[in-house]
Biotite code that builds the C-alpha atoms (Angstrom):
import biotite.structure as struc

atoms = struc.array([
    struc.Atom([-2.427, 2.712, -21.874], chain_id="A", res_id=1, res_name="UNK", atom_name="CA", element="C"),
    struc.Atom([1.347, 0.888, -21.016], chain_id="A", res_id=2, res_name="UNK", atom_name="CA", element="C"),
    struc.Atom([3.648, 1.955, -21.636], chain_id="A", res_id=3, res_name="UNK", atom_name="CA", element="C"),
    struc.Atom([6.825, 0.532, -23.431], chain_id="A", res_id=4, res_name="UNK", atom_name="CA", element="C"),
    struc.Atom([9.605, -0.884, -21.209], chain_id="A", res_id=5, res_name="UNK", atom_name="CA", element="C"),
    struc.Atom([12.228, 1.348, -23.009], chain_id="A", res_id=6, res_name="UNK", atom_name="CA", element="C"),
    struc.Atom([13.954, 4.331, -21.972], chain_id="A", res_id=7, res_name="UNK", atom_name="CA", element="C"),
    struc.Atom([15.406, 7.171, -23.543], chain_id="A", res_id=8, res_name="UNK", atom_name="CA", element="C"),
    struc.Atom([18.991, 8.501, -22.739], chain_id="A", res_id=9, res_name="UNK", atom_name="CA", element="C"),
    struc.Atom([20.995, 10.901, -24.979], chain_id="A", res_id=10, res_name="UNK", atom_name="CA", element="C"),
    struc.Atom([22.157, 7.795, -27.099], chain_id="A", res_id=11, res_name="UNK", atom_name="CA", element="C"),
    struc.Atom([18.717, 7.119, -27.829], chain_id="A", res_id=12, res_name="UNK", atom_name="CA", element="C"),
    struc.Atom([16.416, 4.431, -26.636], chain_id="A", res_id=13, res_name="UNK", atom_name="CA", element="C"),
    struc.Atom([17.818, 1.641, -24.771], chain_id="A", res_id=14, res_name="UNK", atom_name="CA", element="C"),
    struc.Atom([15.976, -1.907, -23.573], chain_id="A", res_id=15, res_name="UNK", atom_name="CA", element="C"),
    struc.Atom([15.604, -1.756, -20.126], chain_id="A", res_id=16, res_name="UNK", atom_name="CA", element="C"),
    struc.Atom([13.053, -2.135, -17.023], chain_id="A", res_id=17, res_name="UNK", atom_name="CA", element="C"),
    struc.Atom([11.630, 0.943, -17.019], chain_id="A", res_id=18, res_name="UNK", atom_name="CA", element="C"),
    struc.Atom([8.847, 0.762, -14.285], chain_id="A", res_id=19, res_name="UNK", atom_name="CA", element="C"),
    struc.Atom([12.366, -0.324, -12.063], chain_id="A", res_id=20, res_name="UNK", atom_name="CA", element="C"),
    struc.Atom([13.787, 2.896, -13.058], chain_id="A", res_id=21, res_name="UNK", atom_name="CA", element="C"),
    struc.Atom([10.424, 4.719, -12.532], chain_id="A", res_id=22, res_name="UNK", atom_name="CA", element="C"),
    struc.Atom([10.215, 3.421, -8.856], chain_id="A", res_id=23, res_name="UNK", atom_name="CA", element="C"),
    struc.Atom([13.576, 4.627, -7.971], chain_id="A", res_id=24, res_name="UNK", atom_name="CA", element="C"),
    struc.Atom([12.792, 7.884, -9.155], chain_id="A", res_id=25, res_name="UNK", atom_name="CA", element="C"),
    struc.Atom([9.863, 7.739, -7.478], chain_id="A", res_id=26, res_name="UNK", atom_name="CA", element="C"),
    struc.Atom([11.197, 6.808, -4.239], chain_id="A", res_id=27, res_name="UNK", atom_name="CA", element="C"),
    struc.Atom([13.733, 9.682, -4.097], chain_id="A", res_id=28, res_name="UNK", atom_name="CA", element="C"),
    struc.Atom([10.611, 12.287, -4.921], chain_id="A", res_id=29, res_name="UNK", atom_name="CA", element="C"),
    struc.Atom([8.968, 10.865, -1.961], chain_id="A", res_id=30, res_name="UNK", atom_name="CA", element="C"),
    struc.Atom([12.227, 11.013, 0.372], chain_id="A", res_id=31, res_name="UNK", atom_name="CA", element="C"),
    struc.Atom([12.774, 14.425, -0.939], chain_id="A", res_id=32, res_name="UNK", atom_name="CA", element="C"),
    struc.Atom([9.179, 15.423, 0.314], chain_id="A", res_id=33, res_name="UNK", atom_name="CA", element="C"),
    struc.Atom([8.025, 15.733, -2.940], chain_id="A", res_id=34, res_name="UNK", atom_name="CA", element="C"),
    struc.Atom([4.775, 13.530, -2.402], chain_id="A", res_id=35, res_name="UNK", atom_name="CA", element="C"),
    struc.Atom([2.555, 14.630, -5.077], chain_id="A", res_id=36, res_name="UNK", atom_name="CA", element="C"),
    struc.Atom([5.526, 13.988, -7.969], chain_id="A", res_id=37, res_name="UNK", atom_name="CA", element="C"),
    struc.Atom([6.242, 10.899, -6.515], chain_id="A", res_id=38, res_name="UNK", atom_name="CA", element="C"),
    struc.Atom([2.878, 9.279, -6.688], chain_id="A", res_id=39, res_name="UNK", atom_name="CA", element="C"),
    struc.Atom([2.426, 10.523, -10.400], chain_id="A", res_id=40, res_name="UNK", atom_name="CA", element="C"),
    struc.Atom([5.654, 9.089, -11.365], chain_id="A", res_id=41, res_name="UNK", atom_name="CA", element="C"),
    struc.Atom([4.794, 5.663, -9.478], chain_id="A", res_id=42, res_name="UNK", atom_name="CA", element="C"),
    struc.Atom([1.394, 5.633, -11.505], chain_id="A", res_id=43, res_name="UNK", atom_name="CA", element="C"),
    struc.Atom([3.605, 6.002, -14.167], chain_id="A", res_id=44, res_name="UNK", atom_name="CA", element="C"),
    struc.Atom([5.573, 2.362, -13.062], chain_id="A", res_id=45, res_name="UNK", atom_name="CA", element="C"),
    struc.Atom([2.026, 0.731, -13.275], chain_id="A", res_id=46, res_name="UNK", atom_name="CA", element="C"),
    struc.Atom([1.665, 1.398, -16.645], chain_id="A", res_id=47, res_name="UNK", atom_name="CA", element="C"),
    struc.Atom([4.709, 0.084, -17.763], chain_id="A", res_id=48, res_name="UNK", atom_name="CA", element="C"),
    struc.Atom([4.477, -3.573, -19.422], chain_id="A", res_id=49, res_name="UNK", atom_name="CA", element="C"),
    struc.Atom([5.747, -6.462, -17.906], chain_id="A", res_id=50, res_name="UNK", atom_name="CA", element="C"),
    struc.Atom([5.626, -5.571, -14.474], chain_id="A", res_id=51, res_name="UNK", atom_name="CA", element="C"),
    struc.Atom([5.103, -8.348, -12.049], chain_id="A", res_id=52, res_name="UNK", atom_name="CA", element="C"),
    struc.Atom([1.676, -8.589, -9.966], chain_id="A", res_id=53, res_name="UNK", atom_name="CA", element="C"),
    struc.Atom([3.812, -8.251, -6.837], chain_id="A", res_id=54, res_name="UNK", atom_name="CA", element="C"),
    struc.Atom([5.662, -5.575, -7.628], chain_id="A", res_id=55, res_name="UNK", atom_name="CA", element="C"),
    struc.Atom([2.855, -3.650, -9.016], chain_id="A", res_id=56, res_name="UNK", atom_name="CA", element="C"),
    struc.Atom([1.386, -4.183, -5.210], chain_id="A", res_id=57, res_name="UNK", atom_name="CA", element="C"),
    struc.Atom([4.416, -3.034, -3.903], chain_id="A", res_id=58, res_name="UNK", atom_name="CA", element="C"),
    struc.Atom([4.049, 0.570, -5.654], chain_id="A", res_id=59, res_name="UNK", atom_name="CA", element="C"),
    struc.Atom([0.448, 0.804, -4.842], chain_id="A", res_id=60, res_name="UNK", atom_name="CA", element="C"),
    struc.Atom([1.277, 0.882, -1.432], chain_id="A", res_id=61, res_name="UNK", atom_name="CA", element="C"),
    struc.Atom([4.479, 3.141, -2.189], chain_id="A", res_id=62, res_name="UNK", atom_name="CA", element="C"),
    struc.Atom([0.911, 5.742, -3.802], chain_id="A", res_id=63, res_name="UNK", atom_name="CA", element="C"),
    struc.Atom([-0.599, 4.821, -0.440], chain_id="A", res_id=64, res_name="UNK", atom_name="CA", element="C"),
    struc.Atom([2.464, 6.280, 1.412], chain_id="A", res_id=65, res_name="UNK", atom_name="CA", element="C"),
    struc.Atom([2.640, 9.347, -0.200], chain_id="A", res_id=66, res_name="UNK", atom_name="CA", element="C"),
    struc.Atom([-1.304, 10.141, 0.050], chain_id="A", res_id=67, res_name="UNK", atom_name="CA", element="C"),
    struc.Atom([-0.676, 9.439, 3.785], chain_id="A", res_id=68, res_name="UNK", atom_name="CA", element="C"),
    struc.Atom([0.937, 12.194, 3.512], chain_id="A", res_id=69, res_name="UNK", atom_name="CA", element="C"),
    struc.Atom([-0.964, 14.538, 2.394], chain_id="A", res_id=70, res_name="UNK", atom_name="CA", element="C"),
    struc.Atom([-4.054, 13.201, 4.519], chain_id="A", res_id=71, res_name="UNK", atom_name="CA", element="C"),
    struc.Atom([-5.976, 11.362, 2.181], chain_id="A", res_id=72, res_name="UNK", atom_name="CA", element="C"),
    struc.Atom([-7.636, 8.312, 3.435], chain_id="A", res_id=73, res_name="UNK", atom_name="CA", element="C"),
    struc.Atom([-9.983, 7.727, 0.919], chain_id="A", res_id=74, res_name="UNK", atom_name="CA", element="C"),
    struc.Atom([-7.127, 7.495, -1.958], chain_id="A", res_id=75, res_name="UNK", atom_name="CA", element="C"),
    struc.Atom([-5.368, 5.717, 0.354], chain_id="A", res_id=76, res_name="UNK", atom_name="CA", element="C"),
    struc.Atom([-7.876, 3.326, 1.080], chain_id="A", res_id=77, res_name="UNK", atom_name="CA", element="C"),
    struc.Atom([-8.120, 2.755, -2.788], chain_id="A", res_id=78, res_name="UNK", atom_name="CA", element="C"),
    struc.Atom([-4.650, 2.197, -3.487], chain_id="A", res_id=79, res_name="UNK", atom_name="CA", element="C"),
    struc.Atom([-4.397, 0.002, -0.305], chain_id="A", res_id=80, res_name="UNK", atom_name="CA", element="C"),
    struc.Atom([-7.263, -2.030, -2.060], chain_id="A", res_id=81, res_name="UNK", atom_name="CA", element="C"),
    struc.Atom([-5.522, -2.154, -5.579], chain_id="A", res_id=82, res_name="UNK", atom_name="CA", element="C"),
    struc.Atom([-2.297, -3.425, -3.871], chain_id="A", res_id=83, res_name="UNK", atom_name="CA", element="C"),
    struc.Atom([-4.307, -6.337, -2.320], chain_id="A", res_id=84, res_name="UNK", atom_name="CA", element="C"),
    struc.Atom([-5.865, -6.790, -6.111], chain_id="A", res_id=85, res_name="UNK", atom_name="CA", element="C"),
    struc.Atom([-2.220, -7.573, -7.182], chain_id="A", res_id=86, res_name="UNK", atom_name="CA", element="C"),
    struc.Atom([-0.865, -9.662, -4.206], chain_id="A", res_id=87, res_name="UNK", atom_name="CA", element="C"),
    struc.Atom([-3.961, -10.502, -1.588], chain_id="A", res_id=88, res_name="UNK", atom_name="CA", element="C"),
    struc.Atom([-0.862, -11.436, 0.794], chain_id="A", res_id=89, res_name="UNK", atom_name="CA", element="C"),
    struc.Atom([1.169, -8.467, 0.590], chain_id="A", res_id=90, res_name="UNK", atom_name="CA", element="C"),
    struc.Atom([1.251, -7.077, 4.105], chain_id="A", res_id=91, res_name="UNK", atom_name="CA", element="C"),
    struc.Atom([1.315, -3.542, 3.566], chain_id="A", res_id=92, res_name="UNK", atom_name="CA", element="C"),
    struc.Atom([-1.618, -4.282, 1.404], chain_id="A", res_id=93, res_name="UNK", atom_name="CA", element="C"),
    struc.Atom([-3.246, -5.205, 4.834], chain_id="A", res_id=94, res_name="UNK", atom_name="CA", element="C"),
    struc.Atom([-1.947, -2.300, 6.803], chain_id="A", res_id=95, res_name="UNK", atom_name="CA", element="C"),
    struc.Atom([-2.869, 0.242, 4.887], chain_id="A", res_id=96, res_name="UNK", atom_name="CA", element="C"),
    struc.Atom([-6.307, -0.797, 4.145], chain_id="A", res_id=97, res_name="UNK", atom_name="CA", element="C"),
    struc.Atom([-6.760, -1.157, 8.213], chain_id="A", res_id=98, res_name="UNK", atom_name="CA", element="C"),
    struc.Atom([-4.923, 2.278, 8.768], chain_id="A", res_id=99, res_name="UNK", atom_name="CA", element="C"),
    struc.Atom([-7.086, 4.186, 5.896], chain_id="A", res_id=100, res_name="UNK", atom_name="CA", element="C"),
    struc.Atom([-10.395, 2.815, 7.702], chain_id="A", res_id=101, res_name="UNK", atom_name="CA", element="C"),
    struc.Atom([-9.092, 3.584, 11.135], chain_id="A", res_id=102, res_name="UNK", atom_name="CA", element="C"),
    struc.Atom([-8.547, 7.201, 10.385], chain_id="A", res_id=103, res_name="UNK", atom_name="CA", element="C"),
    struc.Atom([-12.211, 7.345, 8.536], chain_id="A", res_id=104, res_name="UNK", atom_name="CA", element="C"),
    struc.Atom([-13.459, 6.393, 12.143], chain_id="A", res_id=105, res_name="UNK", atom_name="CA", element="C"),
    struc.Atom([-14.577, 3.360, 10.117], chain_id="A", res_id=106, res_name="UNK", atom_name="CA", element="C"),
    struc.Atom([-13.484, 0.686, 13.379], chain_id="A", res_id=107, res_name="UNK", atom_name="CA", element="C"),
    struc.Atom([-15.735, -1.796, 12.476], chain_id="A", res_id=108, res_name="UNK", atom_name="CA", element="C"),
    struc.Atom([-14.271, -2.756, 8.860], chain_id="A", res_id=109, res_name="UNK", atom_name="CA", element="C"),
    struc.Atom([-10.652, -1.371, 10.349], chain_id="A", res_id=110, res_name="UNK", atom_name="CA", element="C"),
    struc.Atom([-10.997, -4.975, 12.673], chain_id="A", res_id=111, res_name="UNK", atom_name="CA", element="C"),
    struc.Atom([-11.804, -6.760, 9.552], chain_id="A", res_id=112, res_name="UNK", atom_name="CA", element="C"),
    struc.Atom([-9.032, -5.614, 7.641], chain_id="A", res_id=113, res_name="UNK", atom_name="CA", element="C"),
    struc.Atom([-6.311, -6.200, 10.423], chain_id="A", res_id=114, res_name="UNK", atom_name="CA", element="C"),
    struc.Atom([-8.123, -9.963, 10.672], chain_id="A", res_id=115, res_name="UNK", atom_name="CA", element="C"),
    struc.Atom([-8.069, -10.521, 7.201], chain_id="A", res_id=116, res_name="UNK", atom_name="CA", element="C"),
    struc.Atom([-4.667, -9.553, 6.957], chain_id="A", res_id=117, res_name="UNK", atom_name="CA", element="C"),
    struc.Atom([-3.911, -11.896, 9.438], chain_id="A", res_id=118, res_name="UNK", atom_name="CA", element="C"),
    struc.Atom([-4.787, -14.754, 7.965], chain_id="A", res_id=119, res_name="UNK", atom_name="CA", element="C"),
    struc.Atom([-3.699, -13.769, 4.513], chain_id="A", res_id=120, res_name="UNK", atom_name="CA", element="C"),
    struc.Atom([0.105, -13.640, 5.947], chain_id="A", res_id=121, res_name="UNK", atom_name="CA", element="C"),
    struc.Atom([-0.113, -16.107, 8.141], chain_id="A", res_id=122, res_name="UNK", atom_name="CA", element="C"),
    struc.Atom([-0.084, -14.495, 11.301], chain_id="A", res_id=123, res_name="UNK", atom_name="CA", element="C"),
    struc.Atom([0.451, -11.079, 12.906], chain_id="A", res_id=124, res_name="UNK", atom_name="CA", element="C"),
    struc.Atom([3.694, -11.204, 12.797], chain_id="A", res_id=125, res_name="UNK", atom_name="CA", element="C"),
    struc.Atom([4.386, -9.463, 9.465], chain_id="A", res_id=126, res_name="UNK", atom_name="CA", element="C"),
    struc.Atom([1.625, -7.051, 9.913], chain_id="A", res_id=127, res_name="UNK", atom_name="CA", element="C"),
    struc.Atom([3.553, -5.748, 13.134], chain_id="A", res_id=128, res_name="UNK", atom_name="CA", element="C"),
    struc.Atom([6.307, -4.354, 10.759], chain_id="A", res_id=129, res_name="UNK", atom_name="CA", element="C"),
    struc.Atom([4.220, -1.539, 10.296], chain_id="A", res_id=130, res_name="UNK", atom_name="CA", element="C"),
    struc.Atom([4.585, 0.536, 13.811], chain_id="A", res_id=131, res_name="UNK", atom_name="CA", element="C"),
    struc.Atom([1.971, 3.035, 13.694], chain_id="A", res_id=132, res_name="UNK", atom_name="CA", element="C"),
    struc.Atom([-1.356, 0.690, 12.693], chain_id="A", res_id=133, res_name="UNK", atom_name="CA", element="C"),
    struc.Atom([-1.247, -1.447, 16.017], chain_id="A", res_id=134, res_name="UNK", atom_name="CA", element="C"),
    struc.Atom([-0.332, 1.488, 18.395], chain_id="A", res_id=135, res_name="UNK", atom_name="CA", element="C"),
    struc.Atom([-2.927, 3.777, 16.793], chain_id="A", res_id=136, res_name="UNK", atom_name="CA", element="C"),
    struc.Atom([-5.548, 1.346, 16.440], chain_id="A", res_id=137, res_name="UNK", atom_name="CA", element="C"),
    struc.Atom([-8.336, 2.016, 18.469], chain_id="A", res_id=138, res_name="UNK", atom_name="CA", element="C"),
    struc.Atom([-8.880, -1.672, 19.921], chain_id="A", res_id=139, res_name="UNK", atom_name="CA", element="C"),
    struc.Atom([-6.005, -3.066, 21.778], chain_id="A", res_id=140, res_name="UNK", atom_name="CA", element="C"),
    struc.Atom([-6.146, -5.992, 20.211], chain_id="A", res_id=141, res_name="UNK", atom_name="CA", element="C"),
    struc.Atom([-4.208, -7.636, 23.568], chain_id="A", res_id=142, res_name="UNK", atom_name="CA", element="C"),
    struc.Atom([-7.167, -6.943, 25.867], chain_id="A", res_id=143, res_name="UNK", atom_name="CA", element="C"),
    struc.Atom([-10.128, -7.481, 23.573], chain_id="A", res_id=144, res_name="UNK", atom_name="CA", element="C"),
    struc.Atom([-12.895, -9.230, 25.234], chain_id="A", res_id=145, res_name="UNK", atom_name="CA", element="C"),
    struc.Atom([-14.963, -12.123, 23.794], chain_id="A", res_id=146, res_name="UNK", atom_name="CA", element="C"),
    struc.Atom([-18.114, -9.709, 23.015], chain_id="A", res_id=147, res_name="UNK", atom_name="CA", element="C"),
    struc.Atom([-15.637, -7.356, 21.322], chain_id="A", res_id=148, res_name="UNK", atom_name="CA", element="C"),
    struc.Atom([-14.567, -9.977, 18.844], chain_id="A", res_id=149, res_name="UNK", atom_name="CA", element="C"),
    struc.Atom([-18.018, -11.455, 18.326], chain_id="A", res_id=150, res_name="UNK", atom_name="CA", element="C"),
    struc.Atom([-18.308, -7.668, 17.346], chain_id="A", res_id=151, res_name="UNK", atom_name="CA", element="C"),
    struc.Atom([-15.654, -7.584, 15.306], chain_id="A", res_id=152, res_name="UNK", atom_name="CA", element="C"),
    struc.Atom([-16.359, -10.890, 13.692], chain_id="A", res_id=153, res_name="UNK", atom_name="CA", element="C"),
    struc.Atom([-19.487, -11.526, 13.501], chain_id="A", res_id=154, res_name="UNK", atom_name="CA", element="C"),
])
């Protein structure tokens, strides 16, 4: 089900980019600790029509940052991999997928994750914008041995 990109004010409906407006509203749920709200109203933005692939990945992994905080890897891990559906090179795509495995204790397909992301953007250096998946990760990715990335990789 989409739905329309209209929205209703007290003069009636008006044109307008409604999964835009959606976000925003979103976004200040989430800031106001309201993490639950938020993510329903950013499901909300991915059911609006018209809304472009990347920006659609963008608000997965605004779901993926409010189930992080509530503790739920496995949802997080979902929308992680629905944000990646939309844009395979969106960074936070990457992240979060890596981060979600990491705290299932899943290390193995963590590794792949943080590799595939990568390569997908070209190098680390956008993945580094997140701060917590490198200095939380398990493997220090600095000192990794040979037989750890023949692990890792195989």
């Amino acid at each position: 089900m989409h739905v329309r990109n209209e929205r209703v004010s007290e003069r009636g409906i008006e044109a307008g980019t409604m999964w835009g407006d959606l976000k925003k509203e979103a976004t200040v749920l989430y800031k106001d600790g309201k993490y639950s709200e938020a993510a329903d109203i950013y499901r909300r933005a991915l059911q609006c029509d018209g809304i472009p692939d990347s920006e659609a990945a963008k608000i997965h992994t605004n779901i993926s940052q409010t189930v992080v905080k509530q503790g739920r890897w496995e949802d997080v891990l979902t929308e992680a991999e629905e944000a990646l559906r939309k844009d395979g090179n969106w960074w936070k795509g990457h992240s979060f997928k890596a981060r979600a495995l990491q705290m299932q204790r899943n290390f193995k397909d963590a590794g792949f994750a943080l590799i595939q992301g990568v390569i997908a953007c070209g190098g680390l250096a956008d993945l580094l914008q997140d701060p917590c998946l490198l200095s939380d990760f398990s493997l220090d990715l600095t000192s990794t041995s040979a037989e750890q990335w023949r692990l890792l990789c195989p």
